[in-house]
N, C-alpha and C positions, 0 to 999 in steps of 0.2 A: 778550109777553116783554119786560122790561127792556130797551134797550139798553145795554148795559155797556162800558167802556174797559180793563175789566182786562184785564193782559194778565200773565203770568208772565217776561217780557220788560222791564217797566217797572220802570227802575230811580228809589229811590226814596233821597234825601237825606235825613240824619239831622241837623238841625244842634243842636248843644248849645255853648251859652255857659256857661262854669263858673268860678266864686270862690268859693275856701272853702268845697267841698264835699264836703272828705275823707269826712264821716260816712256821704252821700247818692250821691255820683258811683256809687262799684261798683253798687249796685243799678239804678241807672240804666241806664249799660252794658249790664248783663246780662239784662236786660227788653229789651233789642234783640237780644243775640247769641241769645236763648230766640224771636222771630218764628219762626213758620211760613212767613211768606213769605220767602224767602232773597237777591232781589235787591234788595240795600238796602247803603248805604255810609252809614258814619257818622263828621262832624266833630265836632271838640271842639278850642275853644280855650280855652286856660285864660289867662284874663284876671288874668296877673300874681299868681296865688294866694299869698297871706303861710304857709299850713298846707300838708300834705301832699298837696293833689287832686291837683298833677301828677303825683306819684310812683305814688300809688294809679292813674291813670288810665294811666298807663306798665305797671306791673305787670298790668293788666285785660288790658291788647290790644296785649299783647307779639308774640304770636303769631298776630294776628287781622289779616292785611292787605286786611278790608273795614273796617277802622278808621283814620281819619287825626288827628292832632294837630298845631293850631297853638299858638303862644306869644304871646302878649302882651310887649314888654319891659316896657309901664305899662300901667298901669292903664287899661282902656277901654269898661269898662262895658257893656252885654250888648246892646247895639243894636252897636254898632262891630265885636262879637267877631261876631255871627251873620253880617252882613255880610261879615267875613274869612271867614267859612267858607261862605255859599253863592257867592260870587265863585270859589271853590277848586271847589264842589262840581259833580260831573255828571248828578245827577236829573233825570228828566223833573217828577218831585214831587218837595215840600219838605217835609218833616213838623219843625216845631220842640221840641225837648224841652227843659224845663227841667233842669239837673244833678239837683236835687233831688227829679223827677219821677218815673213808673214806670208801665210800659204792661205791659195784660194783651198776652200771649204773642201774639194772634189780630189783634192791631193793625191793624196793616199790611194785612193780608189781607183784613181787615173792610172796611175805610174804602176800599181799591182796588174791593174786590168791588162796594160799590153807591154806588159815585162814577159817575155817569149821564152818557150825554155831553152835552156845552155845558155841564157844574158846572163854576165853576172854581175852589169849591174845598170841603171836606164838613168836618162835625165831627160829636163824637159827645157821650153824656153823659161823668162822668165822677165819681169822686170825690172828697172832700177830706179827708186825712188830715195827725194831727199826731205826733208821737214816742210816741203813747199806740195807735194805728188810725185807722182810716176815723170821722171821725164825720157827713158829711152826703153827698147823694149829690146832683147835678144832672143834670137832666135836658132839652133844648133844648124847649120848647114848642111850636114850630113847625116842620116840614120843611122848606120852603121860605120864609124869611123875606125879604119885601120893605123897599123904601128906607126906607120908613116904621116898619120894627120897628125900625128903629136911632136913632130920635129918644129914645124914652123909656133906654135905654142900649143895650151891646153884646147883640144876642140868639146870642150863640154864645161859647163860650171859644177864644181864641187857641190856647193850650197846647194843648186837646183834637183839632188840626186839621192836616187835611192840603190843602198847594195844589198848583197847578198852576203850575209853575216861572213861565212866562208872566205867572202876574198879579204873585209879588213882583217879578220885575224890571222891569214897566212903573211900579210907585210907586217905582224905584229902591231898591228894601230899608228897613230899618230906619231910622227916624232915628235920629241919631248925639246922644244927650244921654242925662243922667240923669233925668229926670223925664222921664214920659209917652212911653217911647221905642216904644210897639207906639201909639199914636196916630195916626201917618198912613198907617201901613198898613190900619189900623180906619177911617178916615174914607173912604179910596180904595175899599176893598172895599164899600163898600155900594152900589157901581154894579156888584157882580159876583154874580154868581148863587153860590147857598148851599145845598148840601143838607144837610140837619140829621138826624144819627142819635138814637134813645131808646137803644140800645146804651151802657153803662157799663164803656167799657173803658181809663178811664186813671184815673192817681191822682195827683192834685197837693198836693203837700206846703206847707201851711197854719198857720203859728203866728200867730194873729191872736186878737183879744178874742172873736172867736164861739167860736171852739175852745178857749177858755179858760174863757169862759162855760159852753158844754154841759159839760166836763168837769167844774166848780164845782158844777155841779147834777145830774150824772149822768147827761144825758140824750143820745140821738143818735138825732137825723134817720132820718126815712125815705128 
């Protein structure tokens, strides 16, 4: 039998960094308030947004007090905002969402259920979708990936992941810049144990030349 850590008892942090994501926040949000698993607290700081996210993100979780909002007065880019919000947060896990992001309903539950003890921290597949749907899907190629899968790039998606509060605060959180800000969180963790799901349950929102490409020629991913 597994060893397993889940516990219905572990509570687990939501953190989301958001700018200018009036279109994307609600659905966000509501891909957390729809989990199954129900012990989960969810930040959002809205990093000085110029459009309506704060208002929208106001109106969302008016009534929802496992939901917290911080403010930005400036601008501070989405390493600085996550950091304000896991320094606030009480997780034993950290699970990161992008604003723009969106989790199957069964998340949480999943990623708790066969996060194995000494993991310190899992991911799963996940999709990539643009204003059009889903057009490619990924999937981690290895379960357990060593120091040396991470030579050739990252063998895991950040987004797609849940930790264990312990490892981001020994790299000290995020670094604090605009370029390359999940970097040394990515370089620190490949001294830490990884468990990798084929499970496809999150969707990350992707306008990039590939999604421009497939859609140009009609085609998408397996």
């Amino acid at each position: 039998m597994k060893d397993d850590v889940f516990s219905e008892k572990a509570l687990v942090s939501v953190i989301v960094a958001a700018y200018n994501a009036e279109q994307y926040i609600g659905e966000c949000i509501q891909s957390i308030q729809k989990q199954t698993y129900k012990n989960w607290e969810m930040w959002i700081c809205d990093d000085s947004s110029t459009d309506n996210t704060l208002n929208v993100i106001k109106a969302l979780t008016n009534n929802d007090p496992r939901i917290h909002i911080l403010e930005n007065k400036e601008r501070m880019f989405a390493g600085a905002s996550r950091n304000r919000c896991i320094q606030a947060s009480h997780g034993e896990y950290l699970m990161i969402q992008d604003a723009d992001d969106v989790c199957d309903k069964s998340r949480i539950n999943i990623l708790l259920n066969k996060l194995q003890r000494g993991i310190d921290f899992i991911s799963s597949g996940y999709y990539l979708f643009d204003d059009e749907g889903p057009y490619k899907t990924c999937v981690l190629k290895k379960a357990n990936p060593k120091r040396k899968d991470f030579l050739p790039g990252m063998p895991f998606c950040h987004a797609a992941s849940l930790f264990n509060r312990n490892i981001i605060m020994a790299v000290q959180g995020y670094r604090v810049s605009l370029l390359h800000k999940e970097v040394k969180i990515m370089i620190c963790l490949c001294d830490s144990t990884l468990q990798g799901l084929r499970d496809v349950i999150f969707r990350i929102f992707s306008m990039d030349i590939e999604s421009i490409s497939k859609r140009f020629k009609g085609e998408h991913s397996d």
